[in-house]
Biopython code that builds the backbone (N, CA, C, O; Angstrom):
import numpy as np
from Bio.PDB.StructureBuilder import StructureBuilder

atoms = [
    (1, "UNK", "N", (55.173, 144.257, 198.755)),
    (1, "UNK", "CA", (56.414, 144.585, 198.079)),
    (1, "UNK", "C", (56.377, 146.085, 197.791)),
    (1, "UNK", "O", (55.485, 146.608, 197.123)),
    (2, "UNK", "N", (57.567, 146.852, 198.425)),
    (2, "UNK", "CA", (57.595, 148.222, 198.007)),
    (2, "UNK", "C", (58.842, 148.534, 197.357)),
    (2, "UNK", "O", (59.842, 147.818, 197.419)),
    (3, "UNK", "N", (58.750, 149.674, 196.704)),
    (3, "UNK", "CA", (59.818, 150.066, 195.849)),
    (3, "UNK", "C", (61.000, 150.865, 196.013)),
    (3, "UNK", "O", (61.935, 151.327, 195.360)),
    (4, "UNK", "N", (60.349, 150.799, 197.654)),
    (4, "UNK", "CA", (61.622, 152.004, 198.435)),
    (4, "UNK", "C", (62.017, 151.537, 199.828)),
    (4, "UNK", "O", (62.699, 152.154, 200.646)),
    (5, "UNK", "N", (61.556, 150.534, 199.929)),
    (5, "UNK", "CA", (61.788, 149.869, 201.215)),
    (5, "UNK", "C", (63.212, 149.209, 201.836)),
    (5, "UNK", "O", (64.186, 149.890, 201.514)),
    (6, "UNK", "N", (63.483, 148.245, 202.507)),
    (6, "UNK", "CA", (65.039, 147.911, 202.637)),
    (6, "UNK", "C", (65.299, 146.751, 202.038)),
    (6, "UNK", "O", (66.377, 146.419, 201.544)),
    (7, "UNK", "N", (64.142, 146.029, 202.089)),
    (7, "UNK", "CA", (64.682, 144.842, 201.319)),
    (7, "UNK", "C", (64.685, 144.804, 199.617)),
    (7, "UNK", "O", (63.998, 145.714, 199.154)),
    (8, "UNK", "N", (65.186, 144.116, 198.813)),
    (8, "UNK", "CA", (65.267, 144.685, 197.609)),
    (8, "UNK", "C", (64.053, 143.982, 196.541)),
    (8, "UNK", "O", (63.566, 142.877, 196.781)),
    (9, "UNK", "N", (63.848, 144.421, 195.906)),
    (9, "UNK", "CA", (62.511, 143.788, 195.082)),
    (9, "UNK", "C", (63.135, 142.777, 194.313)),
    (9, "UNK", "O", (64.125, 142.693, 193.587)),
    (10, "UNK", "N", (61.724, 141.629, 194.933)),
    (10, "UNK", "CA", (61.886, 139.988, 194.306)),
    (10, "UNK", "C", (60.964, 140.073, 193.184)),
    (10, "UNK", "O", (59.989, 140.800, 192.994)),
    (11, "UNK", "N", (61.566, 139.050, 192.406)),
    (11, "UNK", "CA", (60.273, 138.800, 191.129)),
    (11, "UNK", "C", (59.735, 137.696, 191.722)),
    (11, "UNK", "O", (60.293, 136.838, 192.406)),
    (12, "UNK", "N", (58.375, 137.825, 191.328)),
    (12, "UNK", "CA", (57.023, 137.089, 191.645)),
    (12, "UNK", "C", (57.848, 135.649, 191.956)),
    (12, "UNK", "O", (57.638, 135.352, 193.132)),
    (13, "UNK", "N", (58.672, 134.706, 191.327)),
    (13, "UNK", "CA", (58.962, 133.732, 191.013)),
    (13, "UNK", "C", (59.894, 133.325, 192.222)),
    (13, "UNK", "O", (60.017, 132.120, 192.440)),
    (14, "UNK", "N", (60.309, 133.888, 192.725)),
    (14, "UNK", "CA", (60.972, 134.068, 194.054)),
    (14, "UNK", "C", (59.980, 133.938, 194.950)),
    (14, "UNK", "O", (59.715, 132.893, 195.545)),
    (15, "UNK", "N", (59.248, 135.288, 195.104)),
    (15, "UNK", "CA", (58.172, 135.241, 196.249)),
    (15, "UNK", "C", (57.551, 133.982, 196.182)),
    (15, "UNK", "O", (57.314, 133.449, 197.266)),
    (16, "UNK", "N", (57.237, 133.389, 195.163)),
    (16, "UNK", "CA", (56.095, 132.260, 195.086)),
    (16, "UNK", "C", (57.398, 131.447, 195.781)),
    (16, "UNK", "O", (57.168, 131.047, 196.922)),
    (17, "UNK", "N", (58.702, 131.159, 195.255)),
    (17, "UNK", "CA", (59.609, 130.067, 195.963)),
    (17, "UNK", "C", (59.869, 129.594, 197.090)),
    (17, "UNK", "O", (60.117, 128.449, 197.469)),
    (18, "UNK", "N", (59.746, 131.185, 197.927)),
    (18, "UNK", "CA", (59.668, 131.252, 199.241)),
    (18, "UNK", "C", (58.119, 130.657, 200.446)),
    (18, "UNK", "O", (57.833, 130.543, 201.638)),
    (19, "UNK", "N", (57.508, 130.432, 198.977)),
    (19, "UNK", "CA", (55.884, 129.787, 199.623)),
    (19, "UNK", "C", (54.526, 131.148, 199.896)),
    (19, "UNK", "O", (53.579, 131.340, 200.658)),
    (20, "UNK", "N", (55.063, 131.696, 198.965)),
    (20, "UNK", "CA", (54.060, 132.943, 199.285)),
    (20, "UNK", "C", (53.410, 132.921, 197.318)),
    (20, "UNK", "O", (54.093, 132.953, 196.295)),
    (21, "UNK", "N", (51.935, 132.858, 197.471)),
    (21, "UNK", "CA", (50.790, 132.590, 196.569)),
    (21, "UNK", "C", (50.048, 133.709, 195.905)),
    (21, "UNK", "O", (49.310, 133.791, 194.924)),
    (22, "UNK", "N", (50.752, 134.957, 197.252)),
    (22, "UNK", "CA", (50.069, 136.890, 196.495)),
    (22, "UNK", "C", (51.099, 137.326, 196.655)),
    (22, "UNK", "O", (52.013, 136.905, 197.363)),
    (23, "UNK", "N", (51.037, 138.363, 195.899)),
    (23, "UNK", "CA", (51.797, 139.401, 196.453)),
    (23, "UNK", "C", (51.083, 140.778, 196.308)),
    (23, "UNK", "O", (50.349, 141.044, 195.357)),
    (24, "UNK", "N", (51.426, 141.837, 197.577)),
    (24, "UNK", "CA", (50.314, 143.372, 197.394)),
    (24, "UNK", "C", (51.528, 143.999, 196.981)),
    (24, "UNK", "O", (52.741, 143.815, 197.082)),
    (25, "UNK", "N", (50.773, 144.765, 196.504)),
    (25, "UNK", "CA", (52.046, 146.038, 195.642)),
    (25, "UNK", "C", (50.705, 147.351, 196.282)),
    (25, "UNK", "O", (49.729, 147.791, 195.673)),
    (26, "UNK", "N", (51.208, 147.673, 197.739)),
    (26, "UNK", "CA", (50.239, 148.667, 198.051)),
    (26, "UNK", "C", (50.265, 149.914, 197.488)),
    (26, "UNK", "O", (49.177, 150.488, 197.532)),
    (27, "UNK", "N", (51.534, 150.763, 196.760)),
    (27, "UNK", "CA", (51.422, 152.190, 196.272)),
    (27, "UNK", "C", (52.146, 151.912, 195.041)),
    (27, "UNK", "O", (52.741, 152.950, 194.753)),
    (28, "UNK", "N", (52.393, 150.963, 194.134)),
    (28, "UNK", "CA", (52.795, 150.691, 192.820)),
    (28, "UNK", "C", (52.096, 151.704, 191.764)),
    (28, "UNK", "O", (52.596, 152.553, 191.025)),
    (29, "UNK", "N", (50.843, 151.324, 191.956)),
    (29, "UNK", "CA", (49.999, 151.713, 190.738)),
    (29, "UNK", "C", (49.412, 153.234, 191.277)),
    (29, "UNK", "O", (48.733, 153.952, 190.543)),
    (30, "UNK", "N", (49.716, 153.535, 192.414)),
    (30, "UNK", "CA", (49.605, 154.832, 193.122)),
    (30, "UNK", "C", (50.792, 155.670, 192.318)),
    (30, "UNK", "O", (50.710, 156.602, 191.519)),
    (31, "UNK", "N", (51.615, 155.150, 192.711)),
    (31, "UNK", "CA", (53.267, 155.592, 192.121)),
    (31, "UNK", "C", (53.139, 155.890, 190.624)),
    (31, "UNK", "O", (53.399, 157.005, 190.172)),
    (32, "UNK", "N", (52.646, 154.647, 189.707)),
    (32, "UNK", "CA", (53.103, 155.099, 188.194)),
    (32, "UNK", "C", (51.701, 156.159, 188.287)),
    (32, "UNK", "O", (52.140, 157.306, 188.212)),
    (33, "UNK", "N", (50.505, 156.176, 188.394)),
    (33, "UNK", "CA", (50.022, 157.031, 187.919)),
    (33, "UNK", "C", (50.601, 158.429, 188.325)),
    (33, "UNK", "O", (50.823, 159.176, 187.372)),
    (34, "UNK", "N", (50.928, 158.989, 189.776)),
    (34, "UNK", "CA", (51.013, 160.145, 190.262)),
    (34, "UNK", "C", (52.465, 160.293, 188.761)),
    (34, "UNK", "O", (52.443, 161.198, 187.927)),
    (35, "UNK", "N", (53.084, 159.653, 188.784)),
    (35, "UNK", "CA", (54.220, 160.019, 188.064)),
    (35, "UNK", "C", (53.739, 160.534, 186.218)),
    (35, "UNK", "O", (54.448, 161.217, 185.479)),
    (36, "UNK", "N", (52.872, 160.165, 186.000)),
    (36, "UNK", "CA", (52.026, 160.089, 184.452)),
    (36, "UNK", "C", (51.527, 161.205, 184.809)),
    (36, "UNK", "O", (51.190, 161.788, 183.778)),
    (37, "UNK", "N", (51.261, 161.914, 185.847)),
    (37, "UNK", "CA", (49.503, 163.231, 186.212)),
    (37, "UNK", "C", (51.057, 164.400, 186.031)),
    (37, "UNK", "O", (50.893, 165.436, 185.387)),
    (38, "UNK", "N", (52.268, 164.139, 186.561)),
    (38, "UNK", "CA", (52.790, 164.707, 186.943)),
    (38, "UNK", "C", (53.497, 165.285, 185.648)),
    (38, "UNK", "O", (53.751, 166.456, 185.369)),
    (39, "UNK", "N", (53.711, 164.255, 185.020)),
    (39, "UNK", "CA", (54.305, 164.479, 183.432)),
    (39, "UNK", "C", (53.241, 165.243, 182.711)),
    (39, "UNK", "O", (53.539, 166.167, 181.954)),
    (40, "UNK", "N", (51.957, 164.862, 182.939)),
    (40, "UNK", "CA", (50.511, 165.569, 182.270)),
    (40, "UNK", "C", (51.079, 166.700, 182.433)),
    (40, "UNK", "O", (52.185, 166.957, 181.956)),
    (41, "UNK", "N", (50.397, 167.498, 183.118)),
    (41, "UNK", "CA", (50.268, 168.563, 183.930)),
    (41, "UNK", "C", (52.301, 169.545, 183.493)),
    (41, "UNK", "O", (52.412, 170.679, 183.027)),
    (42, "UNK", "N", (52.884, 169.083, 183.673)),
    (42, "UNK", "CA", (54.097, 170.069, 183.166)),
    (42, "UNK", "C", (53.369, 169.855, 181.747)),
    (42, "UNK", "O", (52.392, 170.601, 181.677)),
    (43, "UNK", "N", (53.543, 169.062, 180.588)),
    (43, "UNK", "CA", (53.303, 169.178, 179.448)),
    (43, "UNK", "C", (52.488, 170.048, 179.045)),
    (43, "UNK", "O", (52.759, 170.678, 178.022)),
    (44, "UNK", "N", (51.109, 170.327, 179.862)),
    (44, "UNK", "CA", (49.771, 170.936, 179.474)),
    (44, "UNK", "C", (50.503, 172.618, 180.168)),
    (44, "UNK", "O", (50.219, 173.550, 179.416)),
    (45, "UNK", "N", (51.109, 172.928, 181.073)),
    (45, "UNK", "CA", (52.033, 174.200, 181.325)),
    (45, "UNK", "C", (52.737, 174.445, 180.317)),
    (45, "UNK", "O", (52.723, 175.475, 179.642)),
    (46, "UNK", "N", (53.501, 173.327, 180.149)),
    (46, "UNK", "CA", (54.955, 174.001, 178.775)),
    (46, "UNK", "C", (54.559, 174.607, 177.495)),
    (46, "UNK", "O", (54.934, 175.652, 176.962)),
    (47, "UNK", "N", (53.579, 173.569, 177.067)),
    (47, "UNK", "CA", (52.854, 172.941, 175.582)),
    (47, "UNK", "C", (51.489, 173.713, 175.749)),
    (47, "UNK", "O", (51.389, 174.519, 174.824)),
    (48, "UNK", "N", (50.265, 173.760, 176.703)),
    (48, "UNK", "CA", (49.546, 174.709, 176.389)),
    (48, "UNK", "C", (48.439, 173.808, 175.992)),
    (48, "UNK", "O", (47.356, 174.371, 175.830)),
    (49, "UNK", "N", (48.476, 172.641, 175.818)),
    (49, "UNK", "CA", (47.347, 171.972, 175.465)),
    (49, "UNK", "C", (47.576, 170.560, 175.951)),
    (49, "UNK", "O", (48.382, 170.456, 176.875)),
    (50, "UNK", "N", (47.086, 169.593, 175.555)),
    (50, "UNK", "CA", (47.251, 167.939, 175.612)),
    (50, "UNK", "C", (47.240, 167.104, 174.483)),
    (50, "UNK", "O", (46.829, 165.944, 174.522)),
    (51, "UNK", "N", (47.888, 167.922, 173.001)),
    (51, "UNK", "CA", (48.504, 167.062, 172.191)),
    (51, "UNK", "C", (49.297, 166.288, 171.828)),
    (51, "UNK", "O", (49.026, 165.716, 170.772)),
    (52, "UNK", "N", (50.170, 166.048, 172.293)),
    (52, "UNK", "CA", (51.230, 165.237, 172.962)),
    (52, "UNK", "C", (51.338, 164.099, 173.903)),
    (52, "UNK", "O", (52.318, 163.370, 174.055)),
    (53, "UNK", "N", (49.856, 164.031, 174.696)),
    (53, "UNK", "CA", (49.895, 163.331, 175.707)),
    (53, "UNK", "C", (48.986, 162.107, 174.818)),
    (53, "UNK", "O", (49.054, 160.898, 175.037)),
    (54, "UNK", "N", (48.181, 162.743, 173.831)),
    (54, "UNK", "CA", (46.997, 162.055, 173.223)),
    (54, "UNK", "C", (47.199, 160.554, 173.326)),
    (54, "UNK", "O", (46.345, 159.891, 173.915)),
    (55, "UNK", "N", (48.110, 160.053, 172.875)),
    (55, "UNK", "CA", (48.468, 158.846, 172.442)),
    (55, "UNK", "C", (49.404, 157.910, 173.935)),
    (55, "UNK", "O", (50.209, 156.985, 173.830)),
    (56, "UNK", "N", (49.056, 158.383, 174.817)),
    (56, "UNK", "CA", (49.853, 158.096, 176.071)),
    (56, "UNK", "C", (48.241, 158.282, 176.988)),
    (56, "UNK", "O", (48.215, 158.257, 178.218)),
    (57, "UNK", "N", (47.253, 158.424, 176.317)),
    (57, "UNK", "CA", (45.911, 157.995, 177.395)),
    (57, "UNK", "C", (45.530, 157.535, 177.364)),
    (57, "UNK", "O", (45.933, 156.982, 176.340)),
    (58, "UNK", "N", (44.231, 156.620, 177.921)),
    (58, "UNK", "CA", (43.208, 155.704, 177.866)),
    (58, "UNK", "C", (42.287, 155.921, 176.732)),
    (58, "UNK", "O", (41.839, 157.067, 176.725)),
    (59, "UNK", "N", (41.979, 155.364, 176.026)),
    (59, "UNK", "CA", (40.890, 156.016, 175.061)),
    (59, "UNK", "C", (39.260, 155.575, 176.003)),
    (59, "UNK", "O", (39.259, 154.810, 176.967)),
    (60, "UNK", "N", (38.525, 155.971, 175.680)),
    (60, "UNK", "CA", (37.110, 155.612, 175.946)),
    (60, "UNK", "C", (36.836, 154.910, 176.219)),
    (60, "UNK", "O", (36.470, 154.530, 177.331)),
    (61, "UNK", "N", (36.964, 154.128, 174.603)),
    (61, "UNK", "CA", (36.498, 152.607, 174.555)),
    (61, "UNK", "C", (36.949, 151.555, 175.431)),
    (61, "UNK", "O", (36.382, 150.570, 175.904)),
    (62, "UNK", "N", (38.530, 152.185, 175.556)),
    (62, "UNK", "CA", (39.676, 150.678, 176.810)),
    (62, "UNK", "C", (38.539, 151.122, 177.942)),
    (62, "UNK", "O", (37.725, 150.280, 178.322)),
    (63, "UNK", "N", (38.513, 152.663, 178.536)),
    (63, "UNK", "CA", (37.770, 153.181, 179.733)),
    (63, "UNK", "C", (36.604, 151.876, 180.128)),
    (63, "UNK", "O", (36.683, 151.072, 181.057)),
    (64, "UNK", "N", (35.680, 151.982, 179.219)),
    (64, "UNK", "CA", (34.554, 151.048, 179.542)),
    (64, "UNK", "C", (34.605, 149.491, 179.400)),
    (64, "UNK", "O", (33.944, 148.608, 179.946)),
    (65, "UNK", "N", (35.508, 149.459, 178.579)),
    (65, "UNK", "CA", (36.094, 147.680, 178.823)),
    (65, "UNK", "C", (36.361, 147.591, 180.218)),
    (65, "UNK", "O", (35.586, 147.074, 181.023)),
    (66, "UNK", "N", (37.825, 148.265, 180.591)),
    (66, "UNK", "CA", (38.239, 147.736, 181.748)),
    (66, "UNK", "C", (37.129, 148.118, 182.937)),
    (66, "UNK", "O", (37.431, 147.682, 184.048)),
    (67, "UNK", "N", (36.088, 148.752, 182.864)),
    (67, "UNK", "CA", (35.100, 149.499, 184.071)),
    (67, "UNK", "C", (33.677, 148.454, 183.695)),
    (67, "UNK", "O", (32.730, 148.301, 184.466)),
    (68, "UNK", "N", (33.782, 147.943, 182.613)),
    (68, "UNK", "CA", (32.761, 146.763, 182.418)),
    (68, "UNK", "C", (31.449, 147.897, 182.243)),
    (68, "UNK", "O", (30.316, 147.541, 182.566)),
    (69, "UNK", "N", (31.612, 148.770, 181.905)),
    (69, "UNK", "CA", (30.668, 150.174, 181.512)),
    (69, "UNK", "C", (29.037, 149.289, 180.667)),
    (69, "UNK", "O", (27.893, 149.536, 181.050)),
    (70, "UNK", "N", (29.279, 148.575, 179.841)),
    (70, "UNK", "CA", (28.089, 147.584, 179.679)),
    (70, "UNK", "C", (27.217, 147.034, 180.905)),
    (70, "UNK", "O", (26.134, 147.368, 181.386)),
    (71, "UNK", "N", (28.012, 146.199, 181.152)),
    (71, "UNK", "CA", (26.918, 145.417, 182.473)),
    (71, "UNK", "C", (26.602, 146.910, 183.102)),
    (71, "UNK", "O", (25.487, 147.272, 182.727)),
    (72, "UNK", "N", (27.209, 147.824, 183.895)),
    (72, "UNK", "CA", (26.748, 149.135, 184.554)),
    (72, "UNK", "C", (25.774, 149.810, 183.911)),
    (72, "UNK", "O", (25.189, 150.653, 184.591)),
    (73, "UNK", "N", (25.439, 149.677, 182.796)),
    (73, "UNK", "CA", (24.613, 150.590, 182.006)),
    (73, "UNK", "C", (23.432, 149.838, 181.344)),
    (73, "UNK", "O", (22.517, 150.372, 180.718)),
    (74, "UNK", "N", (23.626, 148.261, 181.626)),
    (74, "UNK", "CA", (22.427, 147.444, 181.869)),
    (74, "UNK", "C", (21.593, 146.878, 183.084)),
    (74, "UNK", "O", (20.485, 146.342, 183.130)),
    (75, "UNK", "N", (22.521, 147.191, 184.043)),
    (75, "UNK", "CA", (21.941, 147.234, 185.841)),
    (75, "UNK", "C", (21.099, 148.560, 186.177)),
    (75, "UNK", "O", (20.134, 148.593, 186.940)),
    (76, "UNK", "N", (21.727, 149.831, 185.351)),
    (76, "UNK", "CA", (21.725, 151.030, 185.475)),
    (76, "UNK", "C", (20.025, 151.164, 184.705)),
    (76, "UNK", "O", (19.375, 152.172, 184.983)),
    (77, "UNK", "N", (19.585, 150.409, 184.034)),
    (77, "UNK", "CA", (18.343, 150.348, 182.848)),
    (77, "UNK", "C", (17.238, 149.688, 183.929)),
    (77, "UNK", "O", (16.075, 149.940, 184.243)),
    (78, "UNK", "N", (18.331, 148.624, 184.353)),
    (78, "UNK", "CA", (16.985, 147.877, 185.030)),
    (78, "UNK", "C", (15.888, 148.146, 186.330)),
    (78, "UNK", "O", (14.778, 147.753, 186.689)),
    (79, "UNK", "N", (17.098, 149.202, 186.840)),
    (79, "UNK", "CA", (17.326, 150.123, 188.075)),
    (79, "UNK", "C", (15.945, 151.186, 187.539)),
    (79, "UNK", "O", (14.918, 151.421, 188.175)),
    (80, "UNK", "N", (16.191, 151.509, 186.680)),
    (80, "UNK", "CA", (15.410, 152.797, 186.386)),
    (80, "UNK", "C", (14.043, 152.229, 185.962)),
    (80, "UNK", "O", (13.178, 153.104, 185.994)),
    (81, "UNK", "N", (13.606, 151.055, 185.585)),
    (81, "UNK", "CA", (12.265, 150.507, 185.301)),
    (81, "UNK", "C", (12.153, 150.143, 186.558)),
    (81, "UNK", "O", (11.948, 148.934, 186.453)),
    (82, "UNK", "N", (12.152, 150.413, 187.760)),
    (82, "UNK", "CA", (11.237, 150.187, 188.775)),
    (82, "UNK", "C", (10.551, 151.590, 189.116)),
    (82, "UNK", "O", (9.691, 151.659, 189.994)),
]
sb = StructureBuilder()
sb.init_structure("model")
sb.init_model(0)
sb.init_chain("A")
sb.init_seg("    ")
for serial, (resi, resn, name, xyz) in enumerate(atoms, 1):
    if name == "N":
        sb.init_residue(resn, " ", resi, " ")
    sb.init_atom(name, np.array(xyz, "f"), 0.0, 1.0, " ", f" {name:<3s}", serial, name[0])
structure = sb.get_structure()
């Protein structure tokens, strides 16, 4: 499913109707980020810093949740005792 393509975007509930069980969204999440770097980046030109953006980023902590940064840094331990 693309967002610029000819046919027009189905919700999931459709696609599944039609007998289809995935759906790829190949440049979706390509798309919102470039569009977020893009908003960054003028802000940090206009504004001069990244106060503004603060609350519109990932914090740390989400960082290593969603990257599972634990298990990596207990594989990463076990790795190093050999």
């Amino acid at each position: 499913m693309t967002e610029f393509g000819k046919s027009p975007i189905l919700e999931s509930s459709i696609i599944e109707s039609l007998g289809y069980n995935i759906v790829i969204y190949p440049v979706s999440t390509f798309r919102l980020g470039m569009h977020a770097i893009e908003t960054g980046l003028k802000t940090l030109k206009n504004d001069g810093d990244q106060k503004s953006l603060v609350n519109n980023m990932m914090t740390r902590s989400k960082l290593y949740e969603v990257l599972e940064y634990d298990k990596y840094s207990k594989f990463d331990k076990n790795i190093s005792k050999i």
